[in-house]
N, C-alpha and C positions, 0 to 999 in steps of 0.2 A: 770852446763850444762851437758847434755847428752854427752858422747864421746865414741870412736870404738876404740881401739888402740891411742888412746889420742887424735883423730882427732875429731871436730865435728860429730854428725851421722845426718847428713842429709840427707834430703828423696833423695838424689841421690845414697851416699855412703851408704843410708842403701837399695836402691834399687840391688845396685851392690856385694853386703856380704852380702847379709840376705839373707831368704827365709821365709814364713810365711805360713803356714799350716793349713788354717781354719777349724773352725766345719763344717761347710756344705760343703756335699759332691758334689763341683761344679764342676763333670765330665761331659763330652761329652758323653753320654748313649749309642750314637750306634757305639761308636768306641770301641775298644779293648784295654785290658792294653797292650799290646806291642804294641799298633797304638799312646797310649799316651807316652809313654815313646820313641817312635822311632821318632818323631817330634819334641819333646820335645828337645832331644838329638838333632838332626837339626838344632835346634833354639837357643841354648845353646852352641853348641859344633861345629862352622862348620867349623873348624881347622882340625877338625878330618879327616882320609879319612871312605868312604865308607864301608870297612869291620871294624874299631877301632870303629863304630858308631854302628855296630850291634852288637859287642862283649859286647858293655859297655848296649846297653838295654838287651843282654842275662845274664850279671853282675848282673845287679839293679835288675831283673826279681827272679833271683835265691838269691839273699841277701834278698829280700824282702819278700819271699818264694809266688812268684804271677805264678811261671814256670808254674802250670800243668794248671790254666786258662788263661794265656797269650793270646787265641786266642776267651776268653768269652768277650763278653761288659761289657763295667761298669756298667750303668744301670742305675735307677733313681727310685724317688718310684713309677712311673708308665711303666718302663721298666725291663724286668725281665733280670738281670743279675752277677756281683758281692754280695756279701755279705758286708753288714757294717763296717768289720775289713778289708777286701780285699782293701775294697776303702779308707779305714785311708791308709793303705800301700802302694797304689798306689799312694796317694797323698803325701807321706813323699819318693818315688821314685822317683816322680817328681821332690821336691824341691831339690834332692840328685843329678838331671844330671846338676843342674846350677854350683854344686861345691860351695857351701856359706863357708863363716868362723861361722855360727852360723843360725841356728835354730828356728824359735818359731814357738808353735802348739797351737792352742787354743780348751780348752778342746778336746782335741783326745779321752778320754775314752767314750762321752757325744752319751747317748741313745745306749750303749751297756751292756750286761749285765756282772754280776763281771768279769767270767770267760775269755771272752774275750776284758775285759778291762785290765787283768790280763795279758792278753799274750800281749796286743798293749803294755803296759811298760815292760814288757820282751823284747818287742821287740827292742824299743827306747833306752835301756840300751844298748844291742848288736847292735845295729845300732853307738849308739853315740860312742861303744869301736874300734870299725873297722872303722866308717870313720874319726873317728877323731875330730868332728865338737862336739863341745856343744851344747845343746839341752834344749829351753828354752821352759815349759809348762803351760796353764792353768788347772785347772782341780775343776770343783765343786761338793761337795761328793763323796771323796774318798774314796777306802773302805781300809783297813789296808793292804790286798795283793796290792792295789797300791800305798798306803802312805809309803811302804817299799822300792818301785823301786826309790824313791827321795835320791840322796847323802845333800841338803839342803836344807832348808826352811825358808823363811822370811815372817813373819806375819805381816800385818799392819792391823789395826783398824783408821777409820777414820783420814788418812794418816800417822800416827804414828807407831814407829817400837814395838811389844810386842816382837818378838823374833826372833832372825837372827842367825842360826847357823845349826848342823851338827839334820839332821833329827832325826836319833837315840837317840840325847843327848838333846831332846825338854822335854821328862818326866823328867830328872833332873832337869831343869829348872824349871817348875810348880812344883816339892814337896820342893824347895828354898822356893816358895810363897807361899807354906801351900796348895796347890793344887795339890795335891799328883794324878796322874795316876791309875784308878783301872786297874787291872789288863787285865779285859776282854774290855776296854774302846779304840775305833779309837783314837790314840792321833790326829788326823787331824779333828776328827768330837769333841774330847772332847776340843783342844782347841778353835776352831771356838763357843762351845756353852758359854765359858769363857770372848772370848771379843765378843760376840755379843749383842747388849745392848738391843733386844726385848728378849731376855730370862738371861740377868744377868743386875744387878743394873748400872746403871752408873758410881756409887763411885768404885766400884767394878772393870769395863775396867777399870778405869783413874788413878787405884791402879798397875793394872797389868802394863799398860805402862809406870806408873810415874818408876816404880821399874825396867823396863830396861834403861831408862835415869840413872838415880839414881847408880846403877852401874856401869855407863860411860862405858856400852858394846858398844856405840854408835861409842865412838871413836876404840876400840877394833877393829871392824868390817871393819873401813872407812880407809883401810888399801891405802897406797898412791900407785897409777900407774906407771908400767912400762912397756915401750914400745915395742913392739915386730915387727917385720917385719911380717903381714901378706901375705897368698897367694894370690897372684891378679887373681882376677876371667875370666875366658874366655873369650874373646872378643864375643860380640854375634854376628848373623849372619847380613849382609848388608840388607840394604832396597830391594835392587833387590834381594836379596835370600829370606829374610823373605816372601816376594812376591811371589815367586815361592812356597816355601812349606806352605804358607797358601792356595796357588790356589789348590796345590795339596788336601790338609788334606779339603777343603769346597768343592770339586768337588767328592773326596768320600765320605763326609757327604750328600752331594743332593741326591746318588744316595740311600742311606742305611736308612737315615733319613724320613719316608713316612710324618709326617706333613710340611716338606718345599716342596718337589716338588714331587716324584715319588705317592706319596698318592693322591696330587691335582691331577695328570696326568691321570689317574682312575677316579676317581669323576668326571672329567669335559669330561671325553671319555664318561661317561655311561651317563651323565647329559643330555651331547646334544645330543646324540643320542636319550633319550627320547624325548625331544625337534622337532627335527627333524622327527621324529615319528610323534608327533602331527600335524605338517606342512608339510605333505610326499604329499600333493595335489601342493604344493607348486610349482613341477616337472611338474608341466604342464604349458605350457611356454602362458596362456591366461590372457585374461583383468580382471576377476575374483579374479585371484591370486593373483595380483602385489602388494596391499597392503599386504596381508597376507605374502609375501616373505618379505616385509621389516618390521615386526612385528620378525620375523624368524630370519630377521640380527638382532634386536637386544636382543632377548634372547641369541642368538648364543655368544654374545660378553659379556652380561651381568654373565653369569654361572661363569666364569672364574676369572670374580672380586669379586663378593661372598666369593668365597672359599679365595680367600687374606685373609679377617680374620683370618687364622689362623695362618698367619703369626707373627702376632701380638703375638699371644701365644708361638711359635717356638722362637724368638729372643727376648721376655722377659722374657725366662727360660733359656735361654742360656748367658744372658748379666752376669750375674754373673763369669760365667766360662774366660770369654772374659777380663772382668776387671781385675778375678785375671792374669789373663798370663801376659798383658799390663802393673800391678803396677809390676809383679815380674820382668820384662824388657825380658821376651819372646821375645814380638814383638812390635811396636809401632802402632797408629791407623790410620795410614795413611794406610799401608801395609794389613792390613784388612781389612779395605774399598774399596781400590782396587779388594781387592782377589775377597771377596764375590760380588763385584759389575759385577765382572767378567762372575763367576758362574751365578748370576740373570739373563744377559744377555744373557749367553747361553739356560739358561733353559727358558728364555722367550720366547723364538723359540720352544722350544716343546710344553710349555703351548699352544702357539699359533696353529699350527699343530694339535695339541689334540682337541684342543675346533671348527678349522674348519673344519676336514674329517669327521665329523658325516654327516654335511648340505653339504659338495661337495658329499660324495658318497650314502646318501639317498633322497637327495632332488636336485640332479644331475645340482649344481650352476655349473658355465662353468670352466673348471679345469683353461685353460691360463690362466686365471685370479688369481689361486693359488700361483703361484710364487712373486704375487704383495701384494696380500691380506696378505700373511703372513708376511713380516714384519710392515706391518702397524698396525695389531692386538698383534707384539709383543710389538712395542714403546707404544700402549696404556696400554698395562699390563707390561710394566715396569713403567710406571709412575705412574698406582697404587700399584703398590708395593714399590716401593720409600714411598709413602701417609702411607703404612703399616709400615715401618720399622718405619718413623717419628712416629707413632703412639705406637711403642713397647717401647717408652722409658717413658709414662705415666706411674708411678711407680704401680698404679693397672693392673692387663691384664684385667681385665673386664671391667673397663674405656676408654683402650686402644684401644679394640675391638667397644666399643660403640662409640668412638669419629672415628675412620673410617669407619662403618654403617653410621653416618649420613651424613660421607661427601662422600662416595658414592653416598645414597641414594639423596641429593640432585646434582650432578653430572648428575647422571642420569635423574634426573626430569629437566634436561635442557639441554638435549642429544640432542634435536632437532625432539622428536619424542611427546611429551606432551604440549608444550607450543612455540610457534614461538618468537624469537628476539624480533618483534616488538609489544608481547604482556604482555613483560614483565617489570615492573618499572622499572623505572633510577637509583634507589638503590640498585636494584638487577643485576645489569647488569654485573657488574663485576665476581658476579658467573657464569652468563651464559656461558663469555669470560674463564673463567680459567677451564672449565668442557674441562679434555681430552676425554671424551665419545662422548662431540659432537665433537670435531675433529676427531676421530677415528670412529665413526659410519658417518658418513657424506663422510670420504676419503674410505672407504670399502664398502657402498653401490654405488659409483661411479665405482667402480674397476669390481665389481662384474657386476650389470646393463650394463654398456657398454662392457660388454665383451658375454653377453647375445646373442641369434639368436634373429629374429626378433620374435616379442609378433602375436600369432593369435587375431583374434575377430575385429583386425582395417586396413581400407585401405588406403594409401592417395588420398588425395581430387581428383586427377586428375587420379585417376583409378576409371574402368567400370568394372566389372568383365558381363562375355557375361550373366549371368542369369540376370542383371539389363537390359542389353542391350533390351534383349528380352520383358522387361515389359515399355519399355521405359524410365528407369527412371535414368537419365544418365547428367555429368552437372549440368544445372539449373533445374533441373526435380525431383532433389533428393528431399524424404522428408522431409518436415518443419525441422524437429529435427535434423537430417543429416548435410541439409545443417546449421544449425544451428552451428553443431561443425565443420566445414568448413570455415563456416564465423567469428568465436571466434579465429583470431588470430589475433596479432598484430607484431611490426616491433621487440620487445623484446621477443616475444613470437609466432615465426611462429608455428603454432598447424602443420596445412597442414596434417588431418587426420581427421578420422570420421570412425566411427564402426555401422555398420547395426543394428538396430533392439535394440543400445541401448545406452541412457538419454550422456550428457558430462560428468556428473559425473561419469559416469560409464565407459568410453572410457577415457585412459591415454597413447595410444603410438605405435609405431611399434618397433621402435629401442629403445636401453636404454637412450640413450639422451634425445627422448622425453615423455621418463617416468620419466626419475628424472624432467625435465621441468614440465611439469604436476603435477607431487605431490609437487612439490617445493613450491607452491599455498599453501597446507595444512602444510607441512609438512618441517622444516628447516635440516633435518635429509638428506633430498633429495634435492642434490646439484650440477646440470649439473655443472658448474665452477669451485669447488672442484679442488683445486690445492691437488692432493694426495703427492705430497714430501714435498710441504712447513707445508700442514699439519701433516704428520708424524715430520718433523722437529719441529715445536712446540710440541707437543708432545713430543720429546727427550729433548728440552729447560727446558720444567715444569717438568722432572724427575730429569733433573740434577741442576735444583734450590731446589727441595725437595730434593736431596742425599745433596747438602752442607748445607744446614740445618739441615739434620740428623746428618752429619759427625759434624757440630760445637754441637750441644746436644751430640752427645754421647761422645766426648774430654773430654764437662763441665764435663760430669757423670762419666769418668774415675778419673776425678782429683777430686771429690767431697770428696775421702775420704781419701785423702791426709794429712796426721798428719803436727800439726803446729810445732813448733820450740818447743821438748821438751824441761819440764820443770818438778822438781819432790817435792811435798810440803815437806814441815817438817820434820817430823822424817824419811821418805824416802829419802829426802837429807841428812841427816847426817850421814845413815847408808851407803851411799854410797860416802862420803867424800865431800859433797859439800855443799852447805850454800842457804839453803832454801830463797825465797825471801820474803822478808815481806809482813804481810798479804794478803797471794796470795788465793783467793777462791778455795774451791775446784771442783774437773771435777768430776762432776754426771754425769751417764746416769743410768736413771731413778731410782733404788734405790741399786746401786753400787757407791761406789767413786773408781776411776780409776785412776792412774798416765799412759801418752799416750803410751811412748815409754822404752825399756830396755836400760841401759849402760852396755857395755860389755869391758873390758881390756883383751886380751892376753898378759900374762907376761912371758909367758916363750921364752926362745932362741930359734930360727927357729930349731938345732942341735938336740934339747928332745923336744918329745910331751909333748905337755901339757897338764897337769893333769888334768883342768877343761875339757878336750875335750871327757874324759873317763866318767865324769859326768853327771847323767840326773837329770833336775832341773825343777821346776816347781810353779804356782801361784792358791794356794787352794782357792775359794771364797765362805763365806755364805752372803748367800740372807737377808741382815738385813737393816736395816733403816738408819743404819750408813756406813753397806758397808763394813765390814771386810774382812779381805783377808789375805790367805798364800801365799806367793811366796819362791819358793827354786828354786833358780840361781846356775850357775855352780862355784864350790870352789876350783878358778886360786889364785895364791899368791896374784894378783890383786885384784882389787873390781871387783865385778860379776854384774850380772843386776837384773834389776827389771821389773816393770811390762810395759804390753803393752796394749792398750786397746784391750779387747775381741770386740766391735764392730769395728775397724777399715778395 
């Protein structure tokens, strides 16, 4: 079994003593290394007071040598900010404010060149002498200035030990075997090509590792554990603070971040104002217009859903960053989903605002009516943005994007403005019902319209204006057509209006009640009845059924890569004093074999540092068919550890 100080390591206790440092650089691009480390610190440390919390991120800042950019972004490959090594540092800063007993980085040197791979293990040496903490690495194709920064190395070839011991004292080893060191030769690259079995013989590996059994360095190594008293890690922050400083750190990311919302904010101000440009006759308050203004409402409403795609792209480039903080026990998912649900909220009142002052102040819709219209217009684009996040968890973004384009797209197509209720199949009805568009375009053209002055071009029935009076034509005198829309009403539908000079179809109303009554005929989008709070209230219903279906996907996706109950085969159990289980298969991914997790012992007395904590160790891998691999663990009196999977 895997153990920490003789205890089990399980994904709780190694949540709460570890910290793990991946290759991908999964920073927050538009925050600033001291915006990461100063929350970080919040979230990790809030025992602290308020000044011991800035001292320790001006600490880590200056240990990490990050001081003179401290106030640059991280950055991303599509944001221009840190450099490559900056952001290795940043990220071993961070695992540094949790306070762990132990370390792993998986390849830290990977896609940097020698130079500054040279300095990240300079670095990690001086890191791991000062704080203390053993430092467990991957690392594939090393080059010899960083095969030098290893105090040990352990070698496995498809799960078997070839060599476990003091990095320097590995070519002594190999000229034992008749495989002498040339002089000018990577000992990390020359023995990876020794037991790799697509460039040396089979008999050849099965030679080299029969002869480290064969030796009984096995037992040598599989030195027995002793217990130590570790340091118990920080208590981390409460759900109610985690709360609070994710609102904080997502409320500066809104504002700083242009593809979640201040970028939308722009685009849908310039959108609709073209928009409303197009429909600027729309300001004139006659029988003409009245369809063209509810064409008007729904572009005005539709711009603002649109741009949600790229939502999709913003939180499945960010889900990475989120994960790690979550398994390192930062914060939990409850407390993020609040946070940001929070934020959404807010900013969905500016969406809102943004997407309607184009059409109130160029197409001069009745302002009273604004104080109504806009939260109706925000519950609708909250509930497509809910649709969006569900959507960012589709593991492609371009998947992700496409599966909320269609469910837009059909939303919209049964908005209430292209197909009526009852001209739609019995199959299809349940889309019609679950389209927040027609609720929200149906409560907002009711808001708008009755808030409306009276429409010119129509009279009611029982006005004369004195130019008829003079022609006689007055009452039942009126003509044919006239009185035709006069006589077109019924007890559901009193019309009680008529417009001079033109057809019923063309005459819809004086007041807004009996325009939405009149289009209602064509159009289910126009709703005199329109209860606008109950409507808004479904509307908030179907968002917050789409957020807990988001919040149960995104839990699954945090715990998906949750390591099972190590287990370590063969000669990697032996070298580490434990008793392999019979014929256990081994853990490929894809053309690596990988043991999941490391075991670590501190053995020394709380009184003296321990010597493995001055250590930097690390797991060399070539690329073979078999899966070989160097691992150099830190060298405590104890057993040291082993490997961890690089996908995890």
């Amino acid at each position: 079994s895997v153990t920490l100080n003789g205890q089990p390591l399980t994904p709780d206790r190694f949540t709460r003593y570890c910290a793990v440092v991946g290759n991908a650089e999964d920073h927050w691009p538009f925050l600033t290394a001291r915006d990461h480390l100063r929350y970080a610190i919040d979230l990790h440390r809030p025992s602290l007071s308020r000044q011991s919390r800035r001292a320790k991120v001006a600490q880590l800042l200056e240990a990490t040598g990050l001081s003179a950019c401290r106030h640059t972004r991280a950055g991303s490959a599509f944001v221009p900010g840190l450099s490559s090594g900056q952001r290795r540092r940043l990220s071993l800063a961070i695992a540094l404010t949790k306070q762990p007993s132990m370390i792993f980085l998986d390849e830290p040197t990977s896609g940097l060149d020698s130079a500054a791979a040279a300095k990240i293990m300079h670095f990690l040496k001086v890191t791991a002498k000062q704080t203390n903490i053993p430092i467990l690495c991957t690392i594939h194709q090393p080059s010899a200035s960083v095969y030098e920064g290893f105090d040990d190395v352990l070698v496995l070839a498809a799960g078997r030990v070839a060599y476990f011991g003091a990095a320097a004292q590995m070519g002594g080893h190999l000229d034992r075997l008749g495989h002498p060191l040339p002089s000018t030769a990577n000992p990390a690259e020359f023995m990876l090509d020794l037991i790799n079995r697509d460039f040396s013989s089979p008999e050849a590996v099965d030679a080299i590792l029969d002869a480290w059994e064969e030796e009984g360095r096995g037992e040598e190594v599989a030195r027995p554990p002793t217990r130590a008293i570790m340091t118990r890690p920080p208590r981390r922050a409460r759900q109610e603070a985690q709360l609070w400083i994710l609102l904080r750190r997502h409320a500066l990311l809104a504002l700083r971040e242009p593809m979640l919302y201040t970028g939308r904010l722009g685009l849908i101000l310039s959108a609709n104002a073209f928009i409303s440009m197009v429909y600027f006759h729309t300001r004139e308050q006659v029988q003409e217009q009245v369809v063209y203004r509810l064409y008007l409402f729904a572009f005005t409403l539709v711009v603002p859903l649109v741009f949600h795609a790229v939502v999709v792209v913003a939180l499945n480039n960010e889900f990475s960053a989120i994960r790690r903080e979550i398994k390192e026990g930062m914060y939990g998912p409850l407390p993020y989903v609040l946070a940001t649900t929070a934020v959404q909220a807010a900013m969905a009142f500016a969406l809102a605002v943004c997407s309607l002052l184009p059409a109130y102040a160029i197409t001069l819709l009745p302002w009273s009516s604004f104080p109504v219209a806009v939260p109706v217009v925000a519950a609708m684009l909250v509930a497509y943005e809910c649709l969006a996040q569900l959507c960012s968890h589709v593991p492609s973004v371009l998947l992700g994007m496409v599966l909320y384009l269609i469910a837009f797209l059909i939303t919209f197509l049964f908005s209430g403005l292209f197909v009526k209720q009852s001209a739609v199949h019995y199959p299809l009805r349940p889309l019609l019902l679950a389209s927040p568009m027609r609720l929200g375009y149906a409560a907002f053209s009711k808001v708008v319209f009755e808030a409306s002055p009276p429409y010119g071009g129509a009279l009611e029935c029982e006005d004369c204006p004195i130019a008829l009076r003079i022609f006689g034509r007055c009452g039942n005198k009126l003509p044919p057509e006239e009185q035709l829309q006069c006589d077109a009403q019924t007890d559901e539908f009193p019309r009680g209006f008529y417009c001079p000079g033109s057809t019923i179809l063309q005459c819809f109303g004086i007041t807004g009640e009996q325009i939405l009554r009149t289009l209602s005929f064509m159009y289910d989008a126009a709703d005199a009845d329109c209860d606008v709070y109950a409507a808004t209230a479904k509307m908030l219903l179907m968002a917050l059924a789409l957020k807990l279906l988001y919040l149960s996907v995104f839990v699954l996706r945090c715990r998906a890569g949750d390591p099972p109950a190590p287990r370590l085969h063969g000669g990697a159990a032996r070298a580490l004093g434990g008793t392999p289980p019979p014929s256990e298969p081994r853990t490929t991914i894809g053309r690596k074999t990988l043991a999941r997790v490391a075991s670590v012992e501190r053995a020394t007395p709380p009184s003296t540092p321990p010597p493995s904590s001055e250590r930097t160790s690390a797991r060399l891998s070539s690329r073979s068919t078999e899966g070989s691999h160097v691992v150099a663990p830190p060298d405590s009196p104890a057993a040291a550890a082993v490997a961890k999977a690089s996908a995890a």
